[in-house]
C-alpha positions, 0 to 999 in steps of 0.5 A: 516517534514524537506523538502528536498533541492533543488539543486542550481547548475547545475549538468553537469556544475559542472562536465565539469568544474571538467573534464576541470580542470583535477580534476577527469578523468571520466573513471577512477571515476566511475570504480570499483577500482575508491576511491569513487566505494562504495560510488557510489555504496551505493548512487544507492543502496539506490538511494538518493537525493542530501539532503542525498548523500551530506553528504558522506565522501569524499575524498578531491579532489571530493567535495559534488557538484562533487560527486552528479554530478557523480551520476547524471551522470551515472544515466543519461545513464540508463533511460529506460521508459520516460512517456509523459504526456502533457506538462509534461515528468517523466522518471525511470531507473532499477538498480541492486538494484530495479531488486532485489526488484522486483525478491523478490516481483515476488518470493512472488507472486509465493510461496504463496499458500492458502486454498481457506478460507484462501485465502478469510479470509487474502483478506478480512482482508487485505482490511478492514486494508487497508481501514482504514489504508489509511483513517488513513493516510488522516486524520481520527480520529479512532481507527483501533480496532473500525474501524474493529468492525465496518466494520464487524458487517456492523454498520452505521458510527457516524461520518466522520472519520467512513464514511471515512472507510466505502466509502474507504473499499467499494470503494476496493470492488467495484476495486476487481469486475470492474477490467475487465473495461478500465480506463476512466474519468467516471470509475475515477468519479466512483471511486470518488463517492464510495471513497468519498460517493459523488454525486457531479458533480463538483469535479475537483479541481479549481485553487483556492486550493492551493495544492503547496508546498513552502519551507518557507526556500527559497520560493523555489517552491518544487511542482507546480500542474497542472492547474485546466483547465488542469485537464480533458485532463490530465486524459484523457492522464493518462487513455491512458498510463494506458490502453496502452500495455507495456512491463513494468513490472506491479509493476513498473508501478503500482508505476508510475500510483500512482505517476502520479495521485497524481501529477495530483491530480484532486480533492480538497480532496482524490487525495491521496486516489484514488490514492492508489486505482488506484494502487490496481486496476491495480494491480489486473487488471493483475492478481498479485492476492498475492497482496490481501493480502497486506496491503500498507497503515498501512506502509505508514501510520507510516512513512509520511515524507518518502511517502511525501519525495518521492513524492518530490524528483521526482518533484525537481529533473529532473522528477525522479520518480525512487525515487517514485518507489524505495520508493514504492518498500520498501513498499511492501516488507515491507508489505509482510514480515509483512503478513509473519509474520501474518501467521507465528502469525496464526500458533501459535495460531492454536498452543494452544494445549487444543484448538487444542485437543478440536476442531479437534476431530473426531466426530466434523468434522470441517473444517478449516474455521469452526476452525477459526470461533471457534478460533476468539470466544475463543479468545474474546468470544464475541457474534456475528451475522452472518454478522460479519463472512461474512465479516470477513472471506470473504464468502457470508451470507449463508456459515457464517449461515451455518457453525455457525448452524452448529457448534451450533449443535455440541454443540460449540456455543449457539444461541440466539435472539436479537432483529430481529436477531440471535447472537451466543456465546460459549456455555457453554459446550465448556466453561467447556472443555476449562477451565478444560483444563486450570486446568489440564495444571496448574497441 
């Protein structure tokens, strides 16, 4: 990753001296009309760091440093939220742009609207893409195909790369049912404990973990964490901006509270990863329940340097975490046309006519969790057990051996023993419709 250039000059210096010269009339530069309007205007949108806006085609009088001393000050007037944190101080402004984002986010949370079994199958599939996305992200050598096979069948992990999944998934499961509970320093151990598999005492990081960032081009010191000694009071000033009652708006502060644990970043190993939990904890903690059905990390996941860039342009320039949260923001749009799209992908499998016509026939009488079941098994035909439903689906154990009974009587589905357990599979008489199904198509 190419890191991002710290800003060698001072911002206001650049612009008193512009105005002292008379080079630029400030009312007139950052008016509608002004020559430059749009490239203001381009610059807040996408809220850009000096490493971009410098490269702006400019006119001859407004040199890269002026123009980047425009945009840092009319910035400065719109701050609204500065969080204290100790020693530390970040701010965040709302543009025109973000209010847009968050309009088009709020709009989501509002339209979706599920079957119950559907609400249950697209969460359950979302956390268990989030699990391993997010351990993905952090290093773990797995396939996501082997990852999910894995998490629905409950097989034990081989490796740690697995084990990683597994603790992130059930550290997911464990948030969803303790979102009623106020952040504490213990809650967080908690949360370590399932996220990392661990029951260790001594898990805050110690000054001898080098977690700096240097830019090897200049030495210049892009992030500094805390010091160890620090940690414990800065969780304890973190749980109270997290609990305390605000008027932000839940998602901007989500944004804030994954950017202020990773900052802190507590431990030597999983800052990253709890604090990607911390977010979907709060999240659901004020009933933002579409959410669910979003899959953050995959996205983070394909593009590394943007979630890493924008964690460092908030520390190097003035504690702006805007970028963080603008950064943020795209994410999740980006996560909620992806599960547009899922749905939309849903609609026309449900769509492939002979099965369709095999399976809502009115003697069979099958709900449409029972269709899935039927839809997943003509798709792999596989043998399954009955706790691969239950967790691909998200229902309990008796709902999957019921409808997998049931459908067994119907004739859809055999049911063998293997082992100490039941699997079931198509049966054969399914297998003979579909197929002659097939046949009379290609006629």
């Amino acid at each position: 990753m190419q890191l991002p250039e710290k800003v060698n000059f001072n911002w206001q210096s650049v612009l008193q001296s512009a105005l002292l010269d008379n080079t630029i009339n400030i009312h007139e530069i950052v008016s509608e009309n002004s020559e430059i309007a749009a490239d203001l205007k381009n610059a807040d949108t996408a809220y850009e760091y000096w490493d971009k806006a410098r490269y702006t085609v400019l006119p001859e009088n407004i040199s890269p440093e002026l123009f980047w001393s425009i945009v840092k000050f009319r910035r400065s007037g719109l701050y609204i939220e500065k969080i204290k944190f100790g020693i530390y101080a970040f701010k965040y402004l709302i543009n025109p742009e973000i209010l847009k984002k968050i309009a088009f986010i709020d709009s989501f949370s509002i339209k979706t609207s599920l079957s119950l079994d559907e609400e249950n199958e697209y969460s359950a599939n979302a956390k268990m893409e989030e699990a391993i996305a997010s351990s993905r992200l952090d290093g773990a050598k797995v396939t996501r195909k082997e990852a999910k096979e894995m998490l629905r069948v409950n097989a034990p992990a081989k490796n740690e790369s697995e084990r990683m999944v597994i603790s992130n998934y059930r550290a997911l499961s464990f948030i969803e049912k303790n979102t009623d509970e106020p952040l504490t320093p213990d809650f967080i151990k908690r949360i370590y404990a399932v996220t990392m598999n661990s029951e260790d005492s001594d898990i805050f990081r110690k000054d001898s973990h080098n977690a700096r960032v240097v830019d090897i081009r200049d030495d210049a010191v892009l992030y500094e964490p805390p010091k160890a000694a620090d940690i414990e009071m800065l969780l304890n000033v973190f749980c109270e901006y997290v609990n305390a009652e605000s008027d932000s708006n839940h998602i901007l502060k989500a944004a804030a509270i994954h950017f202020l644990f990773a900052y802190i970043h507590p431990f030597n190993d999983g800052s990253g990863r709890i604090a990607r939990v911390l977010f979907y904890w709060y999240i659901l903690k004020n009933n933002l329940n579409a959410f669910k059905y979003l899959t953050l990390s995959k996205i983070l996941r394909a593009i590394p340097s943007q979630y890493a860039k924008a964690f460092l342009y908030a520390e190097i320039d003035e504690s702006d975490i805007t970028y963080f949260i603008n950064f943020v923001l795209d994410v999740i749009i980006e996560a909620i046309n992806n599960f547009n799209d899922y749905l939309e992908n849903k609609k026309e499998v449900s769509g492939n006519s002979k099965i369709t016509e095999v399976l809502i026939r009115p003697e069979l009488k099958l709900n449409p969790r029972q269709e899935s079941i039927m839809r997943e098994f003509t798709a792999n035909q596989n043998s399954r057990n009955i706790e691969y439903f239950k967790n691909k689906l998200g229902i309990v154990y008796e709902t999957a051996r019921t409808d997998l009974m049931f459908l067994a009587k119907k004739g859809l589905l055999a049911k063998t023993k293997k082992g100490k357990e039941f699997v079931y599979s198509l049966s054969k008489k399914y297998l003979r419709e579909l197929q002659s199904g097939e046949k009379a198509d290609k006629n």
